[in-house]
DSSP file (Angstrom, degrees, kcal/mol; ACC not computed):
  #  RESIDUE AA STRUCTURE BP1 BP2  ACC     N-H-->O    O-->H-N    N-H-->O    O-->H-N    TCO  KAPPA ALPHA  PHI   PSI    X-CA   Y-CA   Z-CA
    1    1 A X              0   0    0      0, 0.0     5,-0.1     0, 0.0     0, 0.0   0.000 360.0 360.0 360.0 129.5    0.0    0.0    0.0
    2    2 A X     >  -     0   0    0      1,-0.1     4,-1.1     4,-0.1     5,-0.1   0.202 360.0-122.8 -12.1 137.4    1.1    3.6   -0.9
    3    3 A X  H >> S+     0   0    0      3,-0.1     4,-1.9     2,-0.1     3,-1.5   0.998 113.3  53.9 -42.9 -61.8    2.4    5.8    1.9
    4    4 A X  H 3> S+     0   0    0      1,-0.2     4,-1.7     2,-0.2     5,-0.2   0.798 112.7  48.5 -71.6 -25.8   -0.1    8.5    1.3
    5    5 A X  H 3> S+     0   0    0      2,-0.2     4,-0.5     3,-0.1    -1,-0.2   0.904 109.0  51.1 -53.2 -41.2   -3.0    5.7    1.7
    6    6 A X  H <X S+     0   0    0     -3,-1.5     4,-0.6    -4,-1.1    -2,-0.2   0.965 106.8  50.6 -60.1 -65.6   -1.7    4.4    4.5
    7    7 A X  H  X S+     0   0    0     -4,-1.9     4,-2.0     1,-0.3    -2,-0.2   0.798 113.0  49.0 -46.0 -59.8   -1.5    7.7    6.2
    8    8 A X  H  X S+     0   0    0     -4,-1.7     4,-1.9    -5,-0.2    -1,-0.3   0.958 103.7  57.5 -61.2 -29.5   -5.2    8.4    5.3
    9    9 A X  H  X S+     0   0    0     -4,-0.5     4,-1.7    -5,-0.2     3,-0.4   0.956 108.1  51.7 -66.0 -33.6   -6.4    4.9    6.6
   10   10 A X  H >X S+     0   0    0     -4,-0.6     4,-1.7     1,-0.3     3,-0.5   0.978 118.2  38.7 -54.7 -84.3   -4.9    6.0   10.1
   11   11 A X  H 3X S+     0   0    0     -4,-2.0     4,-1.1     1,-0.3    -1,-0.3   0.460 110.4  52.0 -67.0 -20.3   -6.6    8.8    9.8
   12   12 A X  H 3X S+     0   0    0     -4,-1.9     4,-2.4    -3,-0.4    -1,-0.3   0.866 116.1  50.9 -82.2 -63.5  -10.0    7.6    8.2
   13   13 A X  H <X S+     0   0    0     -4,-1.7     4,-2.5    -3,-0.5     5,-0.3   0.800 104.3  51.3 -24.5 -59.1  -10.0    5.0   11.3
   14   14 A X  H  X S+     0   0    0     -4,-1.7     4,-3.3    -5,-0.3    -2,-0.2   0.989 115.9  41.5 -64.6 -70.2   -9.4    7.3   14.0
   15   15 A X  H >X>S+     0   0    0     -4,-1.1     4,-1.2     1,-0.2     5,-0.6   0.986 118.4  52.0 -46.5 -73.6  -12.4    9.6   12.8
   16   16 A X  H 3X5S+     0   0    0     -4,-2.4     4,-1.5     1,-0.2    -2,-0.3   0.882 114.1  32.7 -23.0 -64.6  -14.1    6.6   12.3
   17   17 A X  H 3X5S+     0   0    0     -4,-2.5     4,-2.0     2,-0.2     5,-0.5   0.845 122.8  58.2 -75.5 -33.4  -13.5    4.8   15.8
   18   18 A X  H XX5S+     0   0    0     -4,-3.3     4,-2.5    -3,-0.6     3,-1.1   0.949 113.3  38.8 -49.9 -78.3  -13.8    9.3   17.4
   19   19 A X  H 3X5S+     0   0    0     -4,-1.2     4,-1.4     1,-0.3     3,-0.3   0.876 116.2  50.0-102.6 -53.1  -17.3    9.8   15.8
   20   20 A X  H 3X<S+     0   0    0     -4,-1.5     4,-0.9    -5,-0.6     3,-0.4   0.781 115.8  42.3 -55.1 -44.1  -18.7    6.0   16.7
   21   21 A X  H << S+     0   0    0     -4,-2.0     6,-0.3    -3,-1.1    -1,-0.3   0.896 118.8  51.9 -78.3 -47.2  -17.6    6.2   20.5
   22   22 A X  H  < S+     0   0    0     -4,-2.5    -2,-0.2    -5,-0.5    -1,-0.2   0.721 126.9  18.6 -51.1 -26.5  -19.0    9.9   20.3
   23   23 A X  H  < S+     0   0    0     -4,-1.4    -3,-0.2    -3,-0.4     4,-0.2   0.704 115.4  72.2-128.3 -75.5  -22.2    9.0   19.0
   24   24 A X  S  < S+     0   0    0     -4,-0.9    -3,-0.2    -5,-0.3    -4,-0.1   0.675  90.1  20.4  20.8-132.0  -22.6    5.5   19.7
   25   25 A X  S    S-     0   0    0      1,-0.1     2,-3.6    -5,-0.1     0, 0.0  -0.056  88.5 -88.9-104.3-148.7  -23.1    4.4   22.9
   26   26 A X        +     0   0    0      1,-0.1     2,-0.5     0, 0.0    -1,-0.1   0.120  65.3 150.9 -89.9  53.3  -24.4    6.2   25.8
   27   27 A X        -     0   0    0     -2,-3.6     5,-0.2    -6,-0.3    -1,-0.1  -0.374  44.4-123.2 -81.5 141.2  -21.3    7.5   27.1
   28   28 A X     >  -     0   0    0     -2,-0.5     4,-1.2     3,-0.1     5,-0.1  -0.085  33.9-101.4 -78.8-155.6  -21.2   10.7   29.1
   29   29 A X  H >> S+     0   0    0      2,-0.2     3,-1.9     1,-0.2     4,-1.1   0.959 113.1  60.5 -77.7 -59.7  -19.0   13.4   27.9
   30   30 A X  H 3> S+     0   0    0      1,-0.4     4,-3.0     2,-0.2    -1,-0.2   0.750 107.3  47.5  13.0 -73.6  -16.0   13.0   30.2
   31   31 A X  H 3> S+     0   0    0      2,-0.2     4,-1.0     1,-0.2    -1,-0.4   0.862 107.2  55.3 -67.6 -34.9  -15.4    9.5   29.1
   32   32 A X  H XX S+     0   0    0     -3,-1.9     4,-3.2    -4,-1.2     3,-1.1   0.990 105.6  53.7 -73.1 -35.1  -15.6   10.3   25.7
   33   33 A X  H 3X S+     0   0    0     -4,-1.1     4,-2.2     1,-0.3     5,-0.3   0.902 110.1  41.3 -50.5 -48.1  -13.1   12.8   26.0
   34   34 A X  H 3X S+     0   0    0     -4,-3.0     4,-0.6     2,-0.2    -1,-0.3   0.583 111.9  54.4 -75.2  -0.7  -10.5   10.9   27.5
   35   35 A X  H XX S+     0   0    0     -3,-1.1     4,-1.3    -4,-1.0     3,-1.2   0.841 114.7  52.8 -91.6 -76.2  -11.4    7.5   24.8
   36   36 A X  H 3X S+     0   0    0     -4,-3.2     4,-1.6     1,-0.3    -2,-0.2   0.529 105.2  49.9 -24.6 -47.6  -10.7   10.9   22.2
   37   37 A X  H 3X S+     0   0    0     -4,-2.2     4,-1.8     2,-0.2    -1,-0.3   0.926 112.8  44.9 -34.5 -69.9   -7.4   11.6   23.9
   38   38 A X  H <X S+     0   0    0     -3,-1.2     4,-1.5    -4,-0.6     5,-0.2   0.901 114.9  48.9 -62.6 -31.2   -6.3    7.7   23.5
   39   39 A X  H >X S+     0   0    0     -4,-1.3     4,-3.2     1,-0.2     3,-1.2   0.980 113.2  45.3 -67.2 -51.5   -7.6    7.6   19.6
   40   40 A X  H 3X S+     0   0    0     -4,-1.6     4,-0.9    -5,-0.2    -1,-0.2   0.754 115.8  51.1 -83.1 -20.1   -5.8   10.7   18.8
   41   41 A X  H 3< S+     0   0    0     -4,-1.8    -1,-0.2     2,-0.2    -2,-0.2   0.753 112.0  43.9 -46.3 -51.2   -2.7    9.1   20.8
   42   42 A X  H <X S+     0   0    0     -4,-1.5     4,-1.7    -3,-1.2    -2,-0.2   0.686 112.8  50.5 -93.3 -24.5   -2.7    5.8   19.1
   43   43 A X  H  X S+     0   0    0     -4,-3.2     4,-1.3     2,-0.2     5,-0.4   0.951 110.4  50.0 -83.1 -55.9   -3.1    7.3   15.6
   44   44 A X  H >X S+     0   0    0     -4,-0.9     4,-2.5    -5,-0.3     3,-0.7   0.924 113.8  51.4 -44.8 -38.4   -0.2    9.8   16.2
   45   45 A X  H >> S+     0   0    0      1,-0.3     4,-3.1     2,-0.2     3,-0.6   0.987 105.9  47.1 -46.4 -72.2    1.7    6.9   17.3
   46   46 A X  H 3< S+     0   0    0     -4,-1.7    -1,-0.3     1,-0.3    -2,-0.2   0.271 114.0  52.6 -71.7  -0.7    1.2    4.9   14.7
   47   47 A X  H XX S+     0   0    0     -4,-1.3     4,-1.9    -3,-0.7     3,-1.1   0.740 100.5  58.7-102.8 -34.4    2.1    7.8   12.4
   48   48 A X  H <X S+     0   0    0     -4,-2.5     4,-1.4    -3,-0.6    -2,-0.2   0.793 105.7  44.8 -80.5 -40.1    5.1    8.6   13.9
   49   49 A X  H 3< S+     0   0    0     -4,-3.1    -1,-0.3     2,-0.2    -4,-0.1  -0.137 113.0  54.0 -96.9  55.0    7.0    5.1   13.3
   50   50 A X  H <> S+     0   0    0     -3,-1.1     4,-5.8    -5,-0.0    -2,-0.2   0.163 113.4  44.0 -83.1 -59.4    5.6    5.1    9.7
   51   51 A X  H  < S+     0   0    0     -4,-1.9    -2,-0.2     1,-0.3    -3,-0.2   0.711 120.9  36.9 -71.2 -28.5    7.2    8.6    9.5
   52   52 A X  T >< S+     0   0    0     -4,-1.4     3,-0.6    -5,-0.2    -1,-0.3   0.926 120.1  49.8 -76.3 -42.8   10.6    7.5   11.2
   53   53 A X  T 34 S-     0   0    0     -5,-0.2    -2,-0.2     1,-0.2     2,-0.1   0.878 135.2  -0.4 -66.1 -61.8   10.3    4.1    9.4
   54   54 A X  T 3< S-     0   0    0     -4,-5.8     2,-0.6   -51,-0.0    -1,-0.2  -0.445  77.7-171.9-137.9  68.1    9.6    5.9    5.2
   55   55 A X    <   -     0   0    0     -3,-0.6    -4,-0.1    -2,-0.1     3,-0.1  -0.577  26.1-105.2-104.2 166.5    9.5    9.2    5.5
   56   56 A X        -     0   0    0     -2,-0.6     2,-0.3     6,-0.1     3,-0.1   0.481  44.6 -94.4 -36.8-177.0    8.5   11.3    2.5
   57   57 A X      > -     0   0    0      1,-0.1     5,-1.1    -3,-0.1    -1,-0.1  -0.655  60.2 -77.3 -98.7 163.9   11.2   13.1    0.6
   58   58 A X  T   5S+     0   0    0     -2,-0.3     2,-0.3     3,-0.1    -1,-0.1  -0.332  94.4  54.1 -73.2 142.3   11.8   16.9    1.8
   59   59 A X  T  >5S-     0   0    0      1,-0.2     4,-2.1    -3,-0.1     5,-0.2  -0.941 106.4 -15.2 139.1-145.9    9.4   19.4    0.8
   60   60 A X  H  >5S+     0   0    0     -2,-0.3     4,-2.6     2,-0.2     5,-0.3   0.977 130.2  46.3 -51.6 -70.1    5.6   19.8    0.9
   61   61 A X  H >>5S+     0   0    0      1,-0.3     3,-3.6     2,-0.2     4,-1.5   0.900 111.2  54.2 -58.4 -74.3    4.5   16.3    1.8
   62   62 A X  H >><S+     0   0    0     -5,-1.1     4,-2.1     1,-0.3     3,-0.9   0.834 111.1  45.8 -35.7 -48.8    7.3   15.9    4.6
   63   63 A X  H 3X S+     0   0    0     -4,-2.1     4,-1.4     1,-0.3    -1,-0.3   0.895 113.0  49.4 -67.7 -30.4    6.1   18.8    6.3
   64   64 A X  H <X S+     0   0    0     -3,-3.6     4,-2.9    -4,-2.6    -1,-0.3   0.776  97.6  62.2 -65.7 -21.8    2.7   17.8    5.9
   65   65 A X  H <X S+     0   0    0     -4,-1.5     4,-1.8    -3,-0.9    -2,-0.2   0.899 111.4  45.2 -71.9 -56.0    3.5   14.5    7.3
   66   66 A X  H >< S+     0   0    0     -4,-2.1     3,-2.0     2,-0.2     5,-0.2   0.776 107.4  59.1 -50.3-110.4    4.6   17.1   10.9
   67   67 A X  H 3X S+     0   0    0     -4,-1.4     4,-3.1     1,-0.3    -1,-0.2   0.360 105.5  42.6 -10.2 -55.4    1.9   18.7   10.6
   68   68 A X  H 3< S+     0   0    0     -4,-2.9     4,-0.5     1,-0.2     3,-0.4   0.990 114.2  50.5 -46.5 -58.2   -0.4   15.8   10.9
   69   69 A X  T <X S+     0   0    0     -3,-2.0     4,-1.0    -4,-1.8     3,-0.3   0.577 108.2  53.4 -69.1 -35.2    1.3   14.4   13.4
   70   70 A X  H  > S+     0   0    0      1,-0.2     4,-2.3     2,-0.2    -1,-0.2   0.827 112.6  50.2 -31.3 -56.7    1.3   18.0   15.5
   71   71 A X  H  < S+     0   0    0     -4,-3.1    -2,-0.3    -3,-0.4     4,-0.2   0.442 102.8  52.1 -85.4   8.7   -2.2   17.9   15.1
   72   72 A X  H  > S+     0   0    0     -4,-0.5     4,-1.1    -3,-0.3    -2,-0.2   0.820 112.2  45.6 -84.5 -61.1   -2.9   14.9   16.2
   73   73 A X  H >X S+     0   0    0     -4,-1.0     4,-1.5     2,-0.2     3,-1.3   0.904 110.2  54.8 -43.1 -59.8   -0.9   15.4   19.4
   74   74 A X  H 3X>S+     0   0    0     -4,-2.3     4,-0.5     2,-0.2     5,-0.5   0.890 108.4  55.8 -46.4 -47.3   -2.5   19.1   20.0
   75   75 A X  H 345S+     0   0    0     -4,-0.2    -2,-0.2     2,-0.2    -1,-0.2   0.746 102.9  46.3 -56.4 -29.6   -5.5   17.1   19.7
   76   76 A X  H XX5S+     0   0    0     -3,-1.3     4,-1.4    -4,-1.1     3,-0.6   0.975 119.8  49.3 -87.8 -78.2   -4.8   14.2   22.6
   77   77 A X  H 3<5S+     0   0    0     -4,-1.5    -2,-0.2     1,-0.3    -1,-0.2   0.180 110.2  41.0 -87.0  13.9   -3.9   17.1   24.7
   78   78 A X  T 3X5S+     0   0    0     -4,-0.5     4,-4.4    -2,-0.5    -1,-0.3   0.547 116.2  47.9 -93.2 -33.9   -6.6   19.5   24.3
   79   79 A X  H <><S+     0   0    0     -3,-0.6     4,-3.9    -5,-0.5     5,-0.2   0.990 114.7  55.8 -62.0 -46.8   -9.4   16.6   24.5
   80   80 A X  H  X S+     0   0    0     -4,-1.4     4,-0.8     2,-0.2    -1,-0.2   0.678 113.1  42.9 -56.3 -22.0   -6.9   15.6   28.0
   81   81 A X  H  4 S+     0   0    0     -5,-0.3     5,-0.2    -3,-0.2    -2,-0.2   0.853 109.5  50.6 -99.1 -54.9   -7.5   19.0   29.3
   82   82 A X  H >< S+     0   0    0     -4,-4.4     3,-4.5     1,-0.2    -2,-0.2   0.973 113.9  46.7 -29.0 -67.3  -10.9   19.3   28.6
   83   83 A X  H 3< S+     0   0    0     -4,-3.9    -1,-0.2     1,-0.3    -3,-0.2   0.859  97.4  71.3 -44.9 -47.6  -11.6   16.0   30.3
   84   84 A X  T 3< S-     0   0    0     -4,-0.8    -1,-0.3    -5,-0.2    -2,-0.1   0.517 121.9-100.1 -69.1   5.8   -9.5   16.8   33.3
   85   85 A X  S <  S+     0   0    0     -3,-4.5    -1,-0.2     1,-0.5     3,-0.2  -0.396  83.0 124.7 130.9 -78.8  -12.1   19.3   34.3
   86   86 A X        -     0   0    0     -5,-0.2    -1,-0.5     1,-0.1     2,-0.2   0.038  65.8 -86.2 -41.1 153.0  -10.8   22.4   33.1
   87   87 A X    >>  -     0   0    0      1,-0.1     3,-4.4     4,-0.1     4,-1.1  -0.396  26.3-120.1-100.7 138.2  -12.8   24.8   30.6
   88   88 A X  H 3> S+     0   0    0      1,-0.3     4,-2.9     2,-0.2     5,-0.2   0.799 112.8  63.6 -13.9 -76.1  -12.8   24.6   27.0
   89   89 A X  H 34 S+     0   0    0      2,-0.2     4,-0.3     3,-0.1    -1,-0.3   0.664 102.3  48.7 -37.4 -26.9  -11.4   28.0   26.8
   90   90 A X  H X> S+     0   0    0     -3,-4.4     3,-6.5     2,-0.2     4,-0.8   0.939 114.5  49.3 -77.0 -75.9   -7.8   27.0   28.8
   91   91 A X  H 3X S+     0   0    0     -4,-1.1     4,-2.6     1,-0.4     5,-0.5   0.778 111.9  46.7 -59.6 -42.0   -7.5   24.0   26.5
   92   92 A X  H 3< S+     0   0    0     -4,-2.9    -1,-0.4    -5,-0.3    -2,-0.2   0.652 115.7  40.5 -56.4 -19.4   -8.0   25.8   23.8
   93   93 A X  H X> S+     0   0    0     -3,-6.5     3,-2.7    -4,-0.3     4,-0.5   0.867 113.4  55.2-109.1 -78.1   -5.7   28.6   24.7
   94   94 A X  H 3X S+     0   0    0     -4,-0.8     4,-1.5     1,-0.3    -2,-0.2   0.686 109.3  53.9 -36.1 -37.8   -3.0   26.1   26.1
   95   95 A X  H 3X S+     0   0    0     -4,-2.6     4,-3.1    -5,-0.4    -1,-0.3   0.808 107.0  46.6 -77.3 -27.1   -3.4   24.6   22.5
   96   96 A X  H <> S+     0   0    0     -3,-2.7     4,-1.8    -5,-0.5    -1,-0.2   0.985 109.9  51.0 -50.9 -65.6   -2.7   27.7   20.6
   97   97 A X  H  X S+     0   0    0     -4,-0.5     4,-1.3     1,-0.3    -2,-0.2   0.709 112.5  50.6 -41.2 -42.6    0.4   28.7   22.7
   98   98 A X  H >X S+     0   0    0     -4,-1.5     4,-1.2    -5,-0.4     3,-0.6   0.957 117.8  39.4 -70.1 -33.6    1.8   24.8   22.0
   99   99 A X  H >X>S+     0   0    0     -4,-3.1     3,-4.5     1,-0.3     4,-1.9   0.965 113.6  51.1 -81.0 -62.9    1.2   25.2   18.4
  100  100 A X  H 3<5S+     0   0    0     -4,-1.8    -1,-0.3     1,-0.3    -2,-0.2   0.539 114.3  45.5  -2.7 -53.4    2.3   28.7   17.9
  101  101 A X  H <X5S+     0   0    0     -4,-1.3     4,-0.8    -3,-0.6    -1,-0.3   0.393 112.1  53.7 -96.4 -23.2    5.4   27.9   19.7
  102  102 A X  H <X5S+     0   0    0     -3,-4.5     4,-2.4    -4,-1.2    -2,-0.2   0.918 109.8  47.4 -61.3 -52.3    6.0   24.6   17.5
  103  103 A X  H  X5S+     0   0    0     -4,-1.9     4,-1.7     2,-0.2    -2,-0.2   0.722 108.4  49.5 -66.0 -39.6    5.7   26.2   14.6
  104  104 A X  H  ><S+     0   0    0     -5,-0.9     4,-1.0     2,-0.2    -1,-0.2   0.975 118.9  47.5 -80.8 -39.4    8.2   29.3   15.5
  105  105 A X  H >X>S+     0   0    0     -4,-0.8     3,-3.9     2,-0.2     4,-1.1   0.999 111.3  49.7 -41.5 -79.8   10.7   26.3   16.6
  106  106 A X  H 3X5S+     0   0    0     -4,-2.4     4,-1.5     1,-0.3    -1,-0.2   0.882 112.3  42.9 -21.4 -73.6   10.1   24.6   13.8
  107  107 A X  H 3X5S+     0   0    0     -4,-1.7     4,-1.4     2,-0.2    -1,-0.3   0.604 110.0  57.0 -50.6 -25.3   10.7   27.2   11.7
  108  108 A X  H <X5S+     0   0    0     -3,-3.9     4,-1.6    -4,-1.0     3,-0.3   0.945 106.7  51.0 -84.9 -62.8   13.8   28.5   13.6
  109  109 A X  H  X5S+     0   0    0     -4,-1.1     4,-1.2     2,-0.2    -2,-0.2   0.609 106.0  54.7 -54.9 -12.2   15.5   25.2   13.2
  110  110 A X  H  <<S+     0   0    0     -4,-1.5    -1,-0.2    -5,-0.6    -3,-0.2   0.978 113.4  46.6 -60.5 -59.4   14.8   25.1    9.2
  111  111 A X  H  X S+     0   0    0     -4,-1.4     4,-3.3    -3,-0.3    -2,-0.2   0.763 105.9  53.0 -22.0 -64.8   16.4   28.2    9.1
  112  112 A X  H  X S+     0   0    0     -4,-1.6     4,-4.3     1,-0.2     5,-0.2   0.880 117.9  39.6 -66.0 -42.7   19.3   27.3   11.2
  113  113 A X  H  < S+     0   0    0     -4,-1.2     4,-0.4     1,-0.2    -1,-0.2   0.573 109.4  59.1-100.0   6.8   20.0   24.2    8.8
  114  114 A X  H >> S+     0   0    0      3,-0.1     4,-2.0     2,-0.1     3,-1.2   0.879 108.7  43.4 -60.3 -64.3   19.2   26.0    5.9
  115  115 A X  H 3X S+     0   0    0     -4,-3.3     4,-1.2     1,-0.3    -2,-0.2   0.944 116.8  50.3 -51.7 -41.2   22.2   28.6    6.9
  116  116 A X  H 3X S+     0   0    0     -4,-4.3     4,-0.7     2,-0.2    -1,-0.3   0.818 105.1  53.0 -80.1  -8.8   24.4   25.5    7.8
  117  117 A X  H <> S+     0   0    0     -3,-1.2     4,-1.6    -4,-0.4     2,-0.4   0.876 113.6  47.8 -73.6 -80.5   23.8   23.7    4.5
  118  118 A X  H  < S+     0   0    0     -4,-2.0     4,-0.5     2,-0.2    -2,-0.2   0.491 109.4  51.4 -33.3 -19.2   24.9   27.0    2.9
  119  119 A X  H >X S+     0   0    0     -4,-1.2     3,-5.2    -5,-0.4     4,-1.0   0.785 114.3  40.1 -85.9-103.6   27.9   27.4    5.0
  120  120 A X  H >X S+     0   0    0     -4,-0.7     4,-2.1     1,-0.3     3,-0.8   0.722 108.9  59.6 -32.5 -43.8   29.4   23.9    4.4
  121  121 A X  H 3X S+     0   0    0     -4,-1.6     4,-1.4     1,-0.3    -1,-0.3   0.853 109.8  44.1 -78.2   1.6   28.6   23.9    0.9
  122  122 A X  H <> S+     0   0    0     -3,-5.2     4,-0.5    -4,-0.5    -1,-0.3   0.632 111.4  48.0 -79.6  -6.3   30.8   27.2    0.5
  123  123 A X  H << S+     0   0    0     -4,-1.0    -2,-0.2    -3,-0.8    -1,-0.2   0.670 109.9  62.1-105.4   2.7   33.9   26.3    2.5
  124  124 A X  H  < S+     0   0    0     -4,-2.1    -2,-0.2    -5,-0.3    -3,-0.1   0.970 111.0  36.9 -66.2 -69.6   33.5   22.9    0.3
  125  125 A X  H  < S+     0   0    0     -4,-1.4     2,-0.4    -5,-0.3    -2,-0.1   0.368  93.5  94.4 -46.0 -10.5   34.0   24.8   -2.8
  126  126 A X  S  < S-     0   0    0     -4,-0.5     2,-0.4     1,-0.0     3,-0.0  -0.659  82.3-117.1 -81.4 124.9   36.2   26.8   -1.6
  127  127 A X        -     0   0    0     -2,-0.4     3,-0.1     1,-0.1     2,-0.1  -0.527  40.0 -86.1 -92.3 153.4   40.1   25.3   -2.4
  128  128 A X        -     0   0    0     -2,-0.4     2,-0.2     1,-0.1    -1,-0.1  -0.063  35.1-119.4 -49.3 107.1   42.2   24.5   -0.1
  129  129 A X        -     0   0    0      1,-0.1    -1,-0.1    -2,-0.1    -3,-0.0  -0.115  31.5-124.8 -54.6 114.3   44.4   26.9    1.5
  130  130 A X        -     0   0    0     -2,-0.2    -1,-0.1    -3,-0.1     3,-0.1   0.008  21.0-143.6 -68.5 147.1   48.3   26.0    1.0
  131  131 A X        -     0   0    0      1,-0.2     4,-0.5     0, 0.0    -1,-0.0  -0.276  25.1-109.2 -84.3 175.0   50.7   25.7    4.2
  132  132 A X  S >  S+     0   0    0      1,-0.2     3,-3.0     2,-0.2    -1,-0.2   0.906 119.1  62.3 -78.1 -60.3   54.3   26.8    4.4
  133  133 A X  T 3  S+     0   0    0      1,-0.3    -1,-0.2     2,-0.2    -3,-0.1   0.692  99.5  57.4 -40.6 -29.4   55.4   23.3    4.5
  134  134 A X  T 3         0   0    0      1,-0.2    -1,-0.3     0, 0.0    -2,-0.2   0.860 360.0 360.0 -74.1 -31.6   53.8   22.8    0.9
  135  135 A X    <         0   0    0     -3,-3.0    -1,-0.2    -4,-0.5    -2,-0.2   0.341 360.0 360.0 -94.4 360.0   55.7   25.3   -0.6
């Protein structure tokens, strides 16, 4: 099976197994939240050693490939904060802050190995400076 198949059956499954326990049977909300937390747990899991295991080639798809996998995780911990009690509004604000702050990380460290690809590949090109002893 295709990567990008795969990746959707995870994800087609998860919704799947979310919206059945949600609507399904007569659990109260509490509990559903925390079953939501474990789905969104096990699919990020199970995405994350596919993604160590084949992941895409750099560009668009890899990054999408994060992205799921971010949101999946933002997802176990907002549904885990909700449950624990606390209002909607905190988890929601807690969730912002994580992503917000993933994202500028993320983004710093692209950067940073942008700038170090660029480095090495000038002092590669660069020829090699002669010693006294050579001369």
């Amino acid at each position: 099976m295709k990567r990008g198949l795969r990746w959707l059956a995870v994800l087609f499954v998860a919704a799947a197994v979310d919206l059945g326990v949600r609507f399904g049977p007569g659990l109260d909300f509490e509990n559903v939240l925390w079953i939501e937390a474990l789905i969104f747990l096990a699919a990020a899991g199970v995405l994350y050693r596919w993604y160590r295991m084949d992941p895409a080639t750099p560009g668009w798809r890899r990054a999408l490939q994060a992205v799921l996998l971010a949101s999946l995780v933002l997802a176990a911990i907002r549904a885990g904060i909700w449950a624990s009690g606390q209002p909607v509004t905190l988890a929601n604000g807690v969730i912002l802050g994580l992503g917000v702050a993933g994202w500028l990380i993320w983004m710093y460290r692209r950067r940073a190995r942008r700038a170090a690809a660029v480095e090495s590949s000038a002092t590669s090109r660069d020829p090699p400076e002669e010693t006294a002893s050579e001369t």
